[in-house]
N, C-alpha and C positions, 0 to 999 in steps of 0.2 A: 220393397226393393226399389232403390232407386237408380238407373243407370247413371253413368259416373262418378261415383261415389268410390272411396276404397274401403276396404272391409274395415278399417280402424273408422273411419266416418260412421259408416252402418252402426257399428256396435255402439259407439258412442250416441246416435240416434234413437238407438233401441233403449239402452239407458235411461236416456231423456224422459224414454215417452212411455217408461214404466214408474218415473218419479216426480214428473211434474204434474200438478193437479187441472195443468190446462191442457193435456196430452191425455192420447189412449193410445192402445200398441196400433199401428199402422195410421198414425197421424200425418205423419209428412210425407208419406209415398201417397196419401189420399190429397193431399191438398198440393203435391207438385203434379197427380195426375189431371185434378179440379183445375187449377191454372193453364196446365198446358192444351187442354181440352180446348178452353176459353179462346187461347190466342190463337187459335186455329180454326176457329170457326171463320165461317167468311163474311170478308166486309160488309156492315152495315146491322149483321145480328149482334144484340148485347146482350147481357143476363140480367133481368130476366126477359123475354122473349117481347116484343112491342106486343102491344095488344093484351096479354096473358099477367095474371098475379104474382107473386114470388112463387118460384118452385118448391117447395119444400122437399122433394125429392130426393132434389139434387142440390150437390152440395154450392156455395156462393162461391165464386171462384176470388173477388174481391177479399172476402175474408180470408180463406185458402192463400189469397199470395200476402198480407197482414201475418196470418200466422206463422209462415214462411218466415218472414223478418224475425218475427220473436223466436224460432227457434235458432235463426241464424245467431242472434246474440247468445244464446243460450251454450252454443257451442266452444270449443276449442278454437283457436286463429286459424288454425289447420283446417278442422272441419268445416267452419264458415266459409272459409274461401272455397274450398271445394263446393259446399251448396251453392253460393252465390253465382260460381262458376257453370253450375247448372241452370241455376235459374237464368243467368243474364242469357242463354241460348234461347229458353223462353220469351225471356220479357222484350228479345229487338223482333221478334215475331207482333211484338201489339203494336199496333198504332190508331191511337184514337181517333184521328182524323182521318177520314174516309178521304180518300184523292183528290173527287172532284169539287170539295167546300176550301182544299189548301189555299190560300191566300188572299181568299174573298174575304172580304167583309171582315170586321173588330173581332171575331175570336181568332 
């Protein structure tokens, strides 16, 4: 379940992620909850953690929001804009640049 969404989205979702062979049932409530996790961690942690190997655990929130896109196309005009519309509340939450590195130096 993903908030935002309306039930014709949902179902159309659920569809999806019973017919395409890169989907399992609860694919994109798993990888909008991976992402949104992500950009709310706080500044300075990334995935995977400094110091620490891949989690295998847990899911890769980069891929998570990659897969996100591909179901985005996958969808109706309708149902896309409604995902996207979800996601974009996620995605103005990330910001790669940490504060205090903004306008130093060539990156």
């Amino acid at each position: 379940m993903i908030d935002g969404l309306s039930a014709g989205t949902l179902a159309e979702l659920a569809r999806l992620e019973r017919t395409r062979t890169y989907l399992w049932p609860g694919a994109a409530s798993e990888a909008v909850r991976a992402w949104a996790e992500h950009v709310r961690l706080p500044r300075g942690r990334t995935w995977p953690h400094p110091g620490h190997g891949p989690c295998y655990c847990c899911p890769d929130p980069w891929e998570s929001r990659e897969l996100l896109d591909q179901i985005a196309r996958a969808l109706s005009r309708r149902g896309a804009r409604e995902l996207r519309r979800v996601l974009a509340g996620h995605d103005q939450l990330w910001d790669p640049v940490p504060r205090p590195y903004r306008g130093e130096g060539p990156w």
